[in-house]
PQR file with spaces between the fields and no chain letter, atoms N, CA, C, O and H, PARSE charges and radii, in Angstrom:
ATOM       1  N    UNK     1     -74.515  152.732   11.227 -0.4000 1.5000
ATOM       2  CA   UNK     1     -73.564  151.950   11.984 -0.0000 2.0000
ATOM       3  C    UNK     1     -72.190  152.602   11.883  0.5500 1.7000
ATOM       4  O    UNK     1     -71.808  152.926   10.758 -0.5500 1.4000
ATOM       5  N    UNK     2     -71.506  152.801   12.802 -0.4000 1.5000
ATOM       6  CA   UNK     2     -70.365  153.505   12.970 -0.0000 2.0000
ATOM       7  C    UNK     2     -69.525  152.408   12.644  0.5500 1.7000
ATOM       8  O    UNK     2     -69.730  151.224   12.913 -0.5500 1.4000
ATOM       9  H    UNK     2     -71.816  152.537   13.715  0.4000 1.0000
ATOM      10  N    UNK     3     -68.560  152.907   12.040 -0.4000 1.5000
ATOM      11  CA   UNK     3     -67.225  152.074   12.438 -0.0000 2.0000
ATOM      12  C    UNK     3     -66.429  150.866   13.158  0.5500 1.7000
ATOM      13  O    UNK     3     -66.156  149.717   12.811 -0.5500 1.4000
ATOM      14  H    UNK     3     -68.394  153.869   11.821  0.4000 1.0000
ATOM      15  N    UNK     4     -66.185  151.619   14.285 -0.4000 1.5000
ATOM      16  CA   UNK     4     -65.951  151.161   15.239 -0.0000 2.0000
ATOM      17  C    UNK     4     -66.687  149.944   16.148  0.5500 1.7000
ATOM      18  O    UNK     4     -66.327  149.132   17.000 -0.5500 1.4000
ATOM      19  H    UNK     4     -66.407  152.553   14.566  0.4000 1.0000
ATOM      20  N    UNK     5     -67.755  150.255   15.553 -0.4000 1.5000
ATOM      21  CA   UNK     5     -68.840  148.834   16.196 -0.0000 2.0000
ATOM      22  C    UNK     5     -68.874  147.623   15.746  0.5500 1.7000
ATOM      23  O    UNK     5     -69.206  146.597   16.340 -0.5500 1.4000
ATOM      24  H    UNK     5     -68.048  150.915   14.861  0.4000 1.0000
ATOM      25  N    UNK     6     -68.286  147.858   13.971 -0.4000 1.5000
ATOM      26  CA   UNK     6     -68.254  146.628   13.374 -0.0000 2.0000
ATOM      27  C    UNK     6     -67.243  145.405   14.391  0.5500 1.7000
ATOM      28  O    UNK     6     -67.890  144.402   14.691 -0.5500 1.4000
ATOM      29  H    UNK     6     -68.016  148.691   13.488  0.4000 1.0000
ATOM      30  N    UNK     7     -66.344  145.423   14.706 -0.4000 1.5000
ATOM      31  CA   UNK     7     -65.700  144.070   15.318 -0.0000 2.0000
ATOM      32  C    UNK     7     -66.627  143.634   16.260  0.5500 1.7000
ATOM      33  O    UNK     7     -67.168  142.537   16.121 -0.5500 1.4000
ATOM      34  H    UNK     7     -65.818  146.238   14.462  0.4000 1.0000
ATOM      35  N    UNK     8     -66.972  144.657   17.583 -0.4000 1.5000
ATOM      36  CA   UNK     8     -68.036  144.186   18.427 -0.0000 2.0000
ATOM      37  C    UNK     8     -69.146  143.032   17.477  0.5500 1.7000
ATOM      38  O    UNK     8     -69.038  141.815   17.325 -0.5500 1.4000
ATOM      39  H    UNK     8     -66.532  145.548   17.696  0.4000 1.0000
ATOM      40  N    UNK     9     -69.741  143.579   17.184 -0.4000 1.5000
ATOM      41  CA   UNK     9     -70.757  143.003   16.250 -0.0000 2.0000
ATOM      42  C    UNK     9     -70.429  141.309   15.713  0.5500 1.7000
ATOM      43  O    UNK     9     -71.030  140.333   16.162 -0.5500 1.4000
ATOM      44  H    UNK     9     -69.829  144.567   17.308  0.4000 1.0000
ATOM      45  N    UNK    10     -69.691  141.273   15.000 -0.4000 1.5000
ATOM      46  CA   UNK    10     -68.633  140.125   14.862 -0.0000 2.0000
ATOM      47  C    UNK    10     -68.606  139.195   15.633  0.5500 1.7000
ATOM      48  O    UNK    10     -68.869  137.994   15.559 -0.5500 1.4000
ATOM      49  H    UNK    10     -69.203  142.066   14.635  0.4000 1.0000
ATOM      50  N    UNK    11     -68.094  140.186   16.746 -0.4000 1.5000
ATOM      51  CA   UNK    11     -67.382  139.336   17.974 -0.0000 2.0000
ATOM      52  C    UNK    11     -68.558  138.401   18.254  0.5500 1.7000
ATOM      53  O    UNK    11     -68.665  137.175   18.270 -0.5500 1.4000
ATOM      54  H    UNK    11     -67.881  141.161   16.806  0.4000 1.0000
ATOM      55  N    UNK    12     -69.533  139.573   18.504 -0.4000 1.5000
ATOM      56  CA   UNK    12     -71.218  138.697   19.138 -0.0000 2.0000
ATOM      57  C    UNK    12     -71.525  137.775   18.908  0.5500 1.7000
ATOM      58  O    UNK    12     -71.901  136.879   19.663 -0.5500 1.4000
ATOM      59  H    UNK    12     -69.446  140.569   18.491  0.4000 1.0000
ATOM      60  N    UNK    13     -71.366  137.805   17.016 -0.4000 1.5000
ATOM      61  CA   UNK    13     -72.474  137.051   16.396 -0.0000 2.0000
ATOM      62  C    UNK    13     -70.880  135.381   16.357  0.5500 1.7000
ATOM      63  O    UNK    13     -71.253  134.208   16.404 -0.5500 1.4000
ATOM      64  H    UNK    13     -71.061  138.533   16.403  0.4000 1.0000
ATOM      65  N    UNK    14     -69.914  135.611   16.302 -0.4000 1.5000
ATOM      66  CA   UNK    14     -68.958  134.101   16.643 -0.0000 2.0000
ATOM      67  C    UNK    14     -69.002  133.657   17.676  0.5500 1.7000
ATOM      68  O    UNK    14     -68.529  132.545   17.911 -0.5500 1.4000
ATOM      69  H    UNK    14     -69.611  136.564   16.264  0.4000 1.0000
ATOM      70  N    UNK    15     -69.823  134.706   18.963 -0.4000 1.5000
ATOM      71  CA   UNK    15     -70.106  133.743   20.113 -0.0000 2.0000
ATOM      72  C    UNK    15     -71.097  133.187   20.525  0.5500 1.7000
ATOM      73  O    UNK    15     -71.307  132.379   21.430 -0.5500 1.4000
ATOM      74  H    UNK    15     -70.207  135.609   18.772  0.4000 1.0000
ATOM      75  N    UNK    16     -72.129  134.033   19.270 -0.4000 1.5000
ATOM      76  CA   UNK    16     -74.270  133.143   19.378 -0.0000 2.0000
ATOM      77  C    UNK    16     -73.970  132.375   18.519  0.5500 1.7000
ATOM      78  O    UNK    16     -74.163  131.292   19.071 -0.5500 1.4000
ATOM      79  H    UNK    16     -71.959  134.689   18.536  0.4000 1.0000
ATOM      80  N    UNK    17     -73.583  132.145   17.407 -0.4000 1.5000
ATOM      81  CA   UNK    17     -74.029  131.720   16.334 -0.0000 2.0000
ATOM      82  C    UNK    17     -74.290  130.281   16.909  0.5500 1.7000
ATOM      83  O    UNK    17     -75.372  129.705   17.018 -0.5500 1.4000
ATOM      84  H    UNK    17     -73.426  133.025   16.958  0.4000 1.0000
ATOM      85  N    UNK    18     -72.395  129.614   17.424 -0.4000 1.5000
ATOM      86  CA   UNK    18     -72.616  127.574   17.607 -0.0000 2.0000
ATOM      87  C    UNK    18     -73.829  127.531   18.141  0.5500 1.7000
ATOM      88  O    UNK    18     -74.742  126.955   17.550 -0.5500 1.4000
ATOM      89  H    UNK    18     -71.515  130.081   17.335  0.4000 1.0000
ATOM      90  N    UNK    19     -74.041  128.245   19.556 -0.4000 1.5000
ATOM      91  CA   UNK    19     -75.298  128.146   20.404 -0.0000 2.0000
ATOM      92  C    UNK    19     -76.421  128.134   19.690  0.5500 1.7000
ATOM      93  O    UNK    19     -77.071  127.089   19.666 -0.5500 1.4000
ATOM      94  H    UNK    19     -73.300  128.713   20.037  0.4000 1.0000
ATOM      95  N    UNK    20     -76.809  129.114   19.074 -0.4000 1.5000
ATOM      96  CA   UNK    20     -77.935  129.777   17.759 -0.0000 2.0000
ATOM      97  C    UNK    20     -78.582  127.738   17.532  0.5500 1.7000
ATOM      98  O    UNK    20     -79.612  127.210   17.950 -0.5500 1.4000
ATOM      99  H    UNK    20     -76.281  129.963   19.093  0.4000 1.0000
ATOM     100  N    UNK    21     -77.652  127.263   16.881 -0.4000 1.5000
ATOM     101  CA   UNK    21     -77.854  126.383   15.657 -0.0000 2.0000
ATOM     102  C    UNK    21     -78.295  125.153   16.196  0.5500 1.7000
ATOM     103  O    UNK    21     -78.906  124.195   15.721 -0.5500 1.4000
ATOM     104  H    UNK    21     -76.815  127.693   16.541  0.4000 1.0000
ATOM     105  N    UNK    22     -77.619  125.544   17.823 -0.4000 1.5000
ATOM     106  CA   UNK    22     -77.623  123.365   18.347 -0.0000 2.0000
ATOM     107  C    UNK    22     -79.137  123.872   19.484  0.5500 1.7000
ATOM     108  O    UNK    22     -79.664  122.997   20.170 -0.5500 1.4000
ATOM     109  H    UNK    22     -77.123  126.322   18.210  0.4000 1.0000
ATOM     110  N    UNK    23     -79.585  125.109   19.518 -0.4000 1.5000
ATOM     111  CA   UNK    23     -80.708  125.130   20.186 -0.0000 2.0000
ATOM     112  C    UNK    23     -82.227  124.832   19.880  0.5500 1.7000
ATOM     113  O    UNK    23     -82.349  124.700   18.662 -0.5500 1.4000
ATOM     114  H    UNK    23     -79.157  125.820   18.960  0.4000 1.0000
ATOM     115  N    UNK    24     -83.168  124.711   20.395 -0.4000 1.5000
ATOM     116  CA   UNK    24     -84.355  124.367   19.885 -0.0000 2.0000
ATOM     117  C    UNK    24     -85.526  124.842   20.147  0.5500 1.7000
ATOM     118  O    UNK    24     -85.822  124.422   21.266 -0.5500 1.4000
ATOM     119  H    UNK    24     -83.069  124.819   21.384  0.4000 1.0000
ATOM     120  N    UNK    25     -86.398  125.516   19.715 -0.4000 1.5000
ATOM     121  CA   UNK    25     -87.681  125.785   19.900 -0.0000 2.0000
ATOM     122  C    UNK    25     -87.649  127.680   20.713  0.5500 1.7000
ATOM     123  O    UNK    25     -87.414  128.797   20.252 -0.5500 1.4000
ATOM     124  H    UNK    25     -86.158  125.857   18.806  0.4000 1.0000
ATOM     125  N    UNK    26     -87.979  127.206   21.915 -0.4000 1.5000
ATOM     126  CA   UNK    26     -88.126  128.393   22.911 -0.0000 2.0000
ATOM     127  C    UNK    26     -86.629  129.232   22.765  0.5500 1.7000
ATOM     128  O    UNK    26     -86.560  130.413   22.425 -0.5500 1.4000
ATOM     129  H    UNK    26     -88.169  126.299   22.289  0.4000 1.0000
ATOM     130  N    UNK    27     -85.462  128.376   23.093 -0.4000 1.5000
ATOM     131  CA   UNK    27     -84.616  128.516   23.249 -0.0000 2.0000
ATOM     132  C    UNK    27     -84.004  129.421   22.399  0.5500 1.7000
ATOM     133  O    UNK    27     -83.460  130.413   22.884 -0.5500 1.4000
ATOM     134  H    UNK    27     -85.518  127.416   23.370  0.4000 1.0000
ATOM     135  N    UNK    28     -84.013  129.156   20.742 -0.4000 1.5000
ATOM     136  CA   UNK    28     -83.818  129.423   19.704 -0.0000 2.0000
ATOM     137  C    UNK    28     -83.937  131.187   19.404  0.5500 1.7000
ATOM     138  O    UNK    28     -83.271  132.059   18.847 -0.5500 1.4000
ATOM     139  H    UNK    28     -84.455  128.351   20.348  0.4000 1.0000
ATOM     140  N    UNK    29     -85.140  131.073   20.104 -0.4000 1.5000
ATOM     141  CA   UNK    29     -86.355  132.559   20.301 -0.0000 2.0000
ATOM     142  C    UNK    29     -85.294  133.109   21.302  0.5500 1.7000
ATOM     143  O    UNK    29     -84.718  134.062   20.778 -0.5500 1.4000
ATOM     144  H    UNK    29     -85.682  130.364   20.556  0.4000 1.0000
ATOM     145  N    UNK    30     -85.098  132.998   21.836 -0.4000 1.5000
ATOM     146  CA   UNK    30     -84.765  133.880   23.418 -0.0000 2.0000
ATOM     147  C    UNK    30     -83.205  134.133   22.768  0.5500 1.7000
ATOM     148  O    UNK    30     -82.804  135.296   22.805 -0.5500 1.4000
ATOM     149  H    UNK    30     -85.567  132.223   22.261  0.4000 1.0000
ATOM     150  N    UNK    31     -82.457  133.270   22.271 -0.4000 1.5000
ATOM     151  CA   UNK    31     -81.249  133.868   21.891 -0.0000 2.0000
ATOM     152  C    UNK    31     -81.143  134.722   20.367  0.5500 1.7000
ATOM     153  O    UNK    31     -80.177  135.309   19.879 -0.5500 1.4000
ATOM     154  H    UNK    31     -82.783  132.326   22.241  0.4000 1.0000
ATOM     155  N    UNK    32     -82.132  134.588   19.993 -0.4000 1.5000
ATOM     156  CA   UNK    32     -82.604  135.573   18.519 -0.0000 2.0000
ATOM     157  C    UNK    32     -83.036  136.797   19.239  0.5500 1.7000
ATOM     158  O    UNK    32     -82.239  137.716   19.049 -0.5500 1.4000
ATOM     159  H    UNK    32     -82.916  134.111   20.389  0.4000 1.0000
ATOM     160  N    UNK    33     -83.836  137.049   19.851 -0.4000 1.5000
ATOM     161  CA   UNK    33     -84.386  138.381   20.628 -0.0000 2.0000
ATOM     162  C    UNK    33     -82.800  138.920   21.185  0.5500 1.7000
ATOM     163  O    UNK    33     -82.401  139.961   20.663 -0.5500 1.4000
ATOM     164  H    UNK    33     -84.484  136.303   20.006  0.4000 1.0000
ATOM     165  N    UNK    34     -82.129  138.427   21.946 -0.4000 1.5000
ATOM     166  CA   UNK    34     -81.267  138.776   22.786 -0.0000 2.0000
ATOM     167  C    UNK    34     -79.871  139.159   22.112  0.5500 1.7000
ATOM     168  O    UNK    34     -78.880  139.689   22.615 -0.5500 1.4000
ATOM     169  H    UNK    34     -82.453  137.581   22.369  0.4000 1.0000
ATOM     170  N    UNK    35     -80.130  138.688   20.723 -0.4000 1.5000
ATOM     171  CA   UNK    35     -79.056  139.221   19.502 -0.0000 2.0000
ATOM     172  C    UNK    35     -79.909  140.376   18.797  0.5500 1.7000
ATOM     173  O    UNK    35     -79.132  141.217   18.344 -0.5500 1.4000
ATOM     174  H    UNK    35     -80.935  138.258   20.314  0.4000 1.0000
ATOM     175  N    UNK    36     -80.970  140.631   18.605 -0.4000 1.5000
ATOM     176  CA   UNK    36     -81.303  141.588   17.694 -0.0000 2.0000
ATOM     177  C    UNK    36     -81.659  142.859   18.546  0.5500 1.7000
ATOM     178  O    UNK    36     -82.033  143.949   18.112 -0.5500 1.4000
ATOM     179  H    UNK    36     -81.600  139.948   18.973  0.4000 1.0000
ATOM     180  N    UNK    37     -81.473  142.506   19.783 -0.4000 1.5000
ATOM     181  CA   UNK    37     -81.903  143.717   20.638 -0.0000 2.0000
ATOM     182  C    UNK    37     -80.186  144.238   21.163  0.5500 1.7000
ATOM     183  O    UNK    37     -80.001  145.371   21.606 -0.5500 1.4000
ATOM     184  H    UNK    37     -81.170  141.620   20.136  0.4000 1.0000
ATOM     185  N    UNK    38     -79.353  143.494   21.060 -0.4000 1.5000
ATOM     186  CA   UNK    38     -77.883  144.204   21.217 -0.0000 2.0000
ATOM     187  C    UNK    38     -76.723  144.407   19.882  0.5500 1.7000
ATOM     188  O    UNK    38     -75.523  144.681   19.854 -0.5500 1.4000
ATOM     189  H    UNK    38     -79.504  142.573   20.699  0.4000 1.0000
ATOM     190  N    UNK    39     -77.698  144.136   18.887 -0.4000 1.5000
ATOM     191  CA   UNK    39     -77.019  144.735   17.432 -0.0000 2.0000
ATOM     192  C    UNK    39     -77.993  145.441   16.910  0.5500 1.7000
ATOM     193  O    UNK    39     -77.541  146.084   15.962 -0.5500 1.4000
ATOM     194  H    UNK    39     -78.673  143.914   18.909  0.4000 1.0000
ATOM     195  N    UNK    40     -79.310  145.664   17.099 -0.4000 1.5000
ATOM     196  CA   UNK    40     -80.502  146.504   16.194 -0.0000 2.0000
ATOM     197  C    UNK    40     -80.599  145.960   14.578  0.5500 1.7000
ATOM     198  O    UNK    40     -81.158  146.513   13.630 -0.5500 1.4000
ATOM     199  H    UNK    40     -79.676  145.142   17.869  0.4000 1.0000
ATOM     200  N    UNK    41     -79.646  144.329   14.628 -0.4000 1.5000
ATOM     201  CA   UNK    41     -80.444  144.354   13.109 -0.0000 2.0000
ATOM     202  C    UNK    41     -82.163  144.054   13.209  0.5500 1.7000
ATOM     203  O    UNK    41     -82.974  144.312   14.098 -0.5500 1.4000
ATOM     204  H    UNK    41     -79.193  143.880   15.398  0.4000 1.0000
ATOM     205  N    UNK    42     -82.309  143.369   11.832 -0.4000 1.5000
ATOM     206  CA   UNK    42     -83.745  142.967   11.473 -0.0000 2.0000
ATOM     207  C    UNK    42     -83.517  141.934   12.062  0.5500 1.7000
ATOM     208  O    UNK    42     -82.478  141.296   12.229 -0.5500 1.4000
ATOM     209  H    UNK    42     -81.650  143.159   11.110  0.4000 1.0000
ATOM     210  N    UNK    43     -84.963  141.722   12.507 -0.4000 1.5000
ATOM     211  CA   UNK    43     -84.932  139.834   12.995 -0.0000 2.0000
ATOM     212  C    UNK    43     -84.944  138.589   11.502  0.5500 1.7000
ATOM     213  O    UNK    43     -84.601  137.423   11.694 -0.5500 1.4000
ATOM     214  H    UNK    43     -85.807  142.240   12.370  0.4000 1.0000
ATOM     215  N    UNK    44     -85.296  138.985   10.381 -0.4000 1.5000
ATOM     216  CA   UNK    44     -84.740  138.210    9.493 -0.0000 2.0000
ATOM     217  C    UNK    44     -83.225  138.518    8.753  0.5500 1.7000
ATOM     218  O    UNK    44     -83.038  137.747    7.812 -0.5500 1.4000
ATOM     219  H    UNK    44     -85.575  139.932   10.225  0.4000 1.0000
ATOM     220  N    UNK    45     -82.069  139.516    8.989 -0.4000 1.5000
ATOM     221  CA   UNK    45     -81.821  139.445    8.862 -0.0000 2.0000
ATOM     222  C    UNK    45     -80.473  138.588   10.138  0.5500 1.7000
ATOM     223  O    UNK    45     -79.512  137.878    9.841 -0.5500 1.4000
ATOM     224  H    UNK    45     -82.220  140.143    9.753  0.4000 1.0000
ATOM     225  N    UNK    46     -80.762  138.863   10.977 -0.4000 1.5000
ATOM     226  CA   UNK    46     -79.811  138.387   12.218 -0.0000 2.0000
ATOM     227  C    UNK    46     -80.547  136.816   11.973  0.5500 1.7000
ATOM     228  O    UNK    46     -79.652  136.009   11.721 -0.5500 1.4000
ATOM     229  H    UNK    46     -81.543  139.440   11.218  0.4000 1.0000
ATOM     230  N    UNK    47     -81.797  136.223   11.977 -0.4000 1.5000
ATOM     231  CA   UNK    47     -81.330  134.882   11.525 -0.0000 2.0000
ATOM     232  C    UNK    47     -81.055  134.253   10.657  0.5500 1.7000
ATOM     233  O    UNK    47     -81.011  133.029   10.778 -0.5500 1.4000
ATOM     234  H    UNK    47     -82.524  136.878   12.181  0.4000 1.0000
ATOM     235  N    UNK    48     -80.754  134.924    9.389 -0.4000 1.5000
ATOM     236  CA   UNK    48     -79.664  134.902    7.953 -0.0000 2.0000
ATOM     237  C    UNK    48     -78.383  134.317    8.857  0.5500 1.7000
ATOM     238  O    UNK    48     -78.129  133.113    8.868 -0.5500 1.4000
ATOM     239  H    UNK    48     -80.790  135.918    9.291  0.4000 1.0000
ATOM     240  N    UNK    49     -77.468  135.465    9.745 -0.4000 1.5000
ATOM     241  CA   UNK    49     -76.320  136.175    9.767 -0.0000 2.0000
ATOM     242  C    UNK    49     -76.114  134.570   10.822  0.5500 1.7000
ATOM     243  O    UNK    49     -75.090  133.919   10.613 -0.5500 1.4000
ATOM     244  H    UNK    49     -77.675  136.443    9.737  0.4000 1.0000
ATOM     245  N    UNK    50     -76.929  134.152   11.685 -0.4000 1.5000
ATOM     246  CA   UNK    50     -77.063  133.024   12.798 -0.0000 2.0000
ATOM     247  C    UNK    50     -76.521  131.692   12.178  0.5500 1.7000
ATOM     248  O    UNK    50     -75.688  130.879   12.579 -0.5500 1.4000
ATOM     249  H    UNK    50     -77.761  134.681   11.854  0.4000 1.0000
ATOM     250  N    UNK    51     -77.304  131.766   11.040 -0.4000 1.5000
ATOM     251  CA   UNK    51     -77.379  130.118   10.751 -0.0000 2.0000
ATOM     252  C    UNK    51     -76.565  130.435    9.307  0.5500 1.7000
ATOM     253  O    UNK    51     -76.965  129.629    8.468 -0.5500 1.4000
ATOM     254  H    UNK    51     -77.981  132.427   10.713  0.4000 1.0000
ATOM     255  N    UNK    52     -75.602  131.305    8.774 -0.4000 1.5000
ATOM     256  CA   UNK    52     -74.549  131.549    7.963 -0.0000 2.0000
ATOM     257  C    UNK    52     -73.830  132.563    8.166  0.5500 1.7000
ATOM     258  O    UNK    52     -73.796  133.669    7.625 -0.5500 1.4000
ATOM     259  H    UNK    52     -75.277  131.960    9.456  0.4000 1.0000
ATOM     260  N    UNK    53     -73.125  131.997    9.174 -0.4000 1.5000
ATOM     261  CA   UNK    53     -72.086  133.281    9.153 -0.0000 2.0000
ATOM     262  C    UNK    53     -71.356  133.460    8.144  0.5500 1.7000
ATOM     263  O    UNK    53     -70.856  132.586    7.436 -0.5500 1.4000
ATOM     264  H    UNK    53     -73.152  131.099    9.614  0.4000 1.0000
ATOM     265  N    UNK    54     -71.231  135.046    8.002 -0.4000 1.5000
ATOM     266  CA   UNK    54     -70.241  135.628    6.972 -0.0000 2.0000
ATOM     267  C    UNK    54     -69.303  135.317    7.110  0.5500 1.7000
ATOM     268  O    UNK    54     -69.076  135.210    8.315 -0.5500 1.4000
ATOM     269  H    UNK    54     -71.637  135.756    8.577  0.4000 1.0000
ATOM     270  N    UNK    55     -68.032  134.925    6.178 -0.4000 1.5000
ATOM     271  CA   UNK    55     -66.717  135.036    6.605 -0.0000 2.0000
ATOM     272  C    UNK    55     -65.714  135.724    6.363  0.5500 1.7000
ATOM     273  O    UNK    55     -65.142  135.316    5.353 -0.5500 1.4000
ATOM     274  H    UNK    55     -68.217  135.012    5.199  0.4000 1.0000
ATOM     275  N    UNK    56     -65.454  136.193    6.617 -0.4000 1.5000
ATOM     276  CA   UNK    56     -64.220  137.122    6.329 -0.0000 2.0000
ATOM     277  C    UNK    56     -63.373  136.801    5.709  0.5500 1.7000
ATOM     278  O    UNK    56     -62.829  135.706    5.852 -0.5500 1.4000
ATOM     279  H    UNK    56     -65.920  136.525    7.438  0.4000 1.0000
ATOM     280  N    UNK    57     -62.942  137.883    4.639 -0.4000 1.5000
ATOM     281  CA   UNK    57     -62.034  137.512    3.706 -0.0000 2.0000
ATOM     282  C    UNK    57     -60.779  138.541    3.538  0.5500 1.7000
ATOM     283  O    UNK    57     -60.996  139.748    3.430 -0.5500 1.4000
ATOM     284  H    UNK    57     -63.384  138.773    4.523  0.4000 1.0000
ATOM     285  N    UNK    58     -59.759  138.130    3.526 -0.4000 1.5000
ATOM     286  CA   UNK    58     -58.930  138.603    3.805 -0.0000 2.0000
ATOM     287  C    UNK    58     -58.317  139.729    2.233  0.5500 1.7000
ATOM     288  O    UNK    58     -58.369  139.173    1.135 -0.5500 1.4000
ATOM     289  H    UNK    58     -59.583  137.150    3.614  0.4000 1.0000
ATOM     290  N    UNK    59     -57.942  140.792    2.274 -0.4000 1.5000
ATOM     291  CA   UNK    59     -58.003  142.015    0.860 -0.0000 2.0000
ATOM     292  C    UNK    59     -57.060  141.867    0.254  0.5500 1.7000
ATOM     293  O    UNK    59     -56.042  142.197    0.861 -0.5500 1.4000
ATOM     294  H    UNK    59     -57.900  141.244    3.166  0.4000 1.0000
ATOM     295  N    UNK    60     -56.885  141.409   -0.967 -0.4000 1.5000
ATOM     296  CA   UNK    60     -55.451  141.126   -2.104 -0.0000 2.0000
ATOM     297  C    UNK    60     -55.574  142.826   -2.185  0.5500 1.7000
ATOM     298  O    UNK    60     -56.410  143.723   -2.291 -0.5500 1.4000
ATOM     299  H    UNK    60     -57.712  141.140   -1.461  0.4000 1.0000
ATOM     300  N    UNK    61     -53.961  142.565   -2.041 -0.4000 1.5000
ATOM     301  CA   UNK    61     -53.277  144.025   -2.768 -0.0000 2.0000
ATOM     302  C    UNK    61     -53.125  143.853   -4.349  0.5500 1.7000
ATOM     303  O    UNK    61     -52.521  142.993   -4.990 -0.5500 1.4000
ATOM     304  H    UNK    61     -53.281  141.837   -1.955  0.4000 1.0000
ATOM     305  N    UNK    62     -53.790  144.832   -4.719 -0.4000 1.5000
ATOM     306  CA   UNK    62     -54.168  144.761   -5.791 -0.0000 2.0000
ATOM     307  C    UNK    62     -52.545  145.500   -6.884  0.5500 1.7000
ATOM     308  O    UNK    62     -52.559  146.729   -6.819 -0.5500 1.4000
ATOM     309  H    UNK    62     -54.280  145.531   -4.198  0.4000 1.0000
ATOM     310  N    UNK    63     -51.534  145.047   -7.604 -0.4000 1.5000
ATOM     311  CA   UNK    63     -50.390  145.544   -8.242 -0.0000 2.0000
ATOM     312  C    UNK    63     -50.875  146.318   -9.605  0.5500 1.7000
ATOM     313  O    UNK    63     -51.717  145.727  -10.282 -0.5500 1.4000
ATOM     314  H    UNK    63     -51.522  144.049   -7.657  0.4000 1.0000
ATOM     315  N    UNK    64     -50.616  147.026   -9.857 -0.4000 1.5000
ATOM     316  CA   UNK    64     -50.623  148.104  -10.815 -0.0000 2.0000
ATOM     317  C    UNK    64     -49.554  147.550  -12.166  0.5500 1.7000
ATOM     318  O    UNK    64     -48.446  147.065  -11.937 -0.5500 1.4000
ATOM     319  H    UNK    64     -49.932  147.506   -9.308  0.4000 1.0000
ATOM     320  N    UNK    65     -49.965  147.678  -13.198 -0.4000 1.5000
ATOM     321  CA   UNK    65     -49.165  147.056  -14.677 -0.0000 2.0000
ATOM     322  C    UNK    65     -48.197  148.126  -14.847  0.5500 1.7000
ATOM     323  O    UNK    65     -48.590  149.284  -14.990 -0.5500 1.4000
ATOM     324  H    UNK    65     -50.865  148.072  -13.385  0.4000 1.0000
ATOM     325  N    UNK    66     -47.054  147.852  -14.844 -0.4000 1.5000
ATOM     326  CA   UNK    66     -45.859  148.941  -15.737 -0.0000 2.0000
ATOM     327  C    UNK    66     -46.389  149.555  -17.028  0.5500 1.7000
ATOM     328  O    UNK    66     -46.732  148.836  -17.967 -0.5500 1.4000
ATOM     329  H    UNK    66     -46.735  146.912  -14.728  0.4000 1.0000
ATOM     330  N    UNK    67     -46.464  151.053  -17.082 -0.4000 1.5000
ATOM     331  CA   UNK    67     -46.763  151.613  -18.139 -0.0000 2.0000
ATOM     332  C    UNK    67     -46.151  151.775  -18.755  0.5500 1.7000
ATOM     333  O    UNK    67     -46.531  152.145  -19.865 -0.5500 1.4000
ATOM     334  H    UNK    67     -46.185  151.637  -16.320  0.4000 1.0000
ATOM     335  N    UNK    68     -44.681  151.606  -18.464 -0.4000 1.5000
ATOM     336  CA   UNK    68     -43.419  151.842  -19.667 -0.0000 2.0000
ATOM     337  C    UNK    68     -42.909  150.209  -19.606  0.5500 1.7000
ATOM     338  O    UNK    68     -43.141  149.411  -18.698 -0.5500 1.4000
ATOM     339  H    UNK    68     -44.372  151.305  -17.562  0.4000 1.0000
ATOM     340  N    UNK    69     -42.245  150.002  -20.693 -0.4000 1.5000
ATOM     341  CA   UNK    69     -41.131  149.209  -20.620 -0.0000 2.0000
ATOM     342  C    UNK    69     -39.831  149.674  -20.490  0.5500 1.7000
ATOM     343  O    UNK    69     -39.544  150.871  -20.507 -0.5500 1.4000
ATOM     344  H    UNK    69     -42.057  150.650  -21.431  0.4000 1.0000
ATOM     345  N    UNK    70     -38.706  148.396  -20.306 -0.4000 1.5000
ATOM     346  CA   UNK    70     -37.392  149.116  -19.975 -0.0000 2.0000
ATOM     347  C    UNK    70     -36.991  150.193  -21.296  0.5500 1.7000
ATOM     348  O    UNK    70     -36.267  151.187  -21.226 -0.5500 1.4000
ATOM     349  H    UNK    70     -38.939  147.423  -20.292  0.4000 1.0000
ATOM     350  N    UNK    71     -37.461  149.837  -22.088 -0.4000 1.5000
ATOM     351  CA   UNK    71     -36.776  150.702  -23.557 -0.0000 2.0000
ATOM     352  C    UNK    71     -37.133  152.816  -23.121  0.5500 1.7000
ATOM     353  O    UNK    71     -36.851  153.732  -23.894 -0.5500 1.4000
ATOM     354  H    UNK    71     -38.049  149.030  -22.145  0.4000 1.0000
ATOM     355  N    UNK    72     -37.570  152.924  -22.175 -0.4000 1.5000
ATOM     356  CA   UNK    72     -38.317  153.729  -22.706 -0.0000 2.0000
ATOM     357  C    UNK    72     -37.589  154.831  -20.964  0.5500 1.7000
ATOM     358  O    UNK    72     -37.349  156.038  -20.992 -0.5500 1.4000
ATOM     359  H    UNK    72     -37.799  152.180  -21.547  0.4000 1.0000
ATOM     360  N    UNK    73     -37.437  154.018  -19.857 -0.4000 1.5000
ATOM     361  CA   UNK    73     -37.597  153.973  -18.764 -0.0000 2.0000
ATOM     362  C    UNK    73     -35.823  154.462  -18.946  0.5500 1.7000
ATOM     363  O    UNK    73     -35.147  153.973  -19.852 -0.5500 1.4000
ATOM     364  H    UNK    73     -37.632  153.037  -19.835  0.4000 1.0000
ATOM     365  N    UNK    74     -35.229  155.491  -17.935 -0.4000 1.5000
ATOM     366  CA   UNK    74     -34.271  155.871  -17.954 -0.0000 2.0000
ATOM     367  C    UNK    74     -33.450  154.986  -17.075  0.5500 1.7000
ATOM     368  O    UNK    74     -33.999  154.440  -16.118 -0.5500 1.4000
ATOM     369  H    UNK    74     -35.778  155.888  -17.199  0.4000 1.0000
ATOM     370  N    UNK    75     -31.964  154.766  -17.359 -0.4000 1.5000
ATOM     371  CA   UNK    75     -30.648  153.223  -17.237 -0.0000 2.0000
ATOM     372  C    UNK    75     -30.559  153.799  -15.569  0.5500 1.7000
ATOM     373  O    UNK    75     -29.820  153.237  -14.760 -0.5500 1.4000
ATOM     374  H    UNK    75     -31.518  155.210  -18.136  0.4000 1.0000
């Protein structure tokens, strides 16, 4: 998977998923096929990804500890 595909992908699966969940039977099928054939996952894993979407989490910047103290550190 390239890069660049990841948002697409995303995008897809926040616009099947509501549909995904409130559908039933046949229905259910036809929008599972029609997601795993325009992302190439597994069909158990795309109905993992359906009925729990991942969520995104946003990346703490991670701060680095002072290795000196002021005593040491030039005025």
């Amino acid at each position: 998977m390239r890069h660049d595909e990841h948002p697409s992908k995303r995008e897809l699966l926040d616009a099947v998923a509501p549909r995904y969940r409130t559908a039933r039977g046949a229905d259910k099928q036809r929008i599972l096929d029609e997601f795993v054939a325009s992302t190439g996952y597994h069909r158990k894993y795309a109905i993992q990804l359906l009925n729990h979407p991942v969520k995104t989490r946003r990346r703490q910047k991670r701060r680095r500890n002072r290795r000196y103290g002021p005593d040491v550190q030039y005025p």
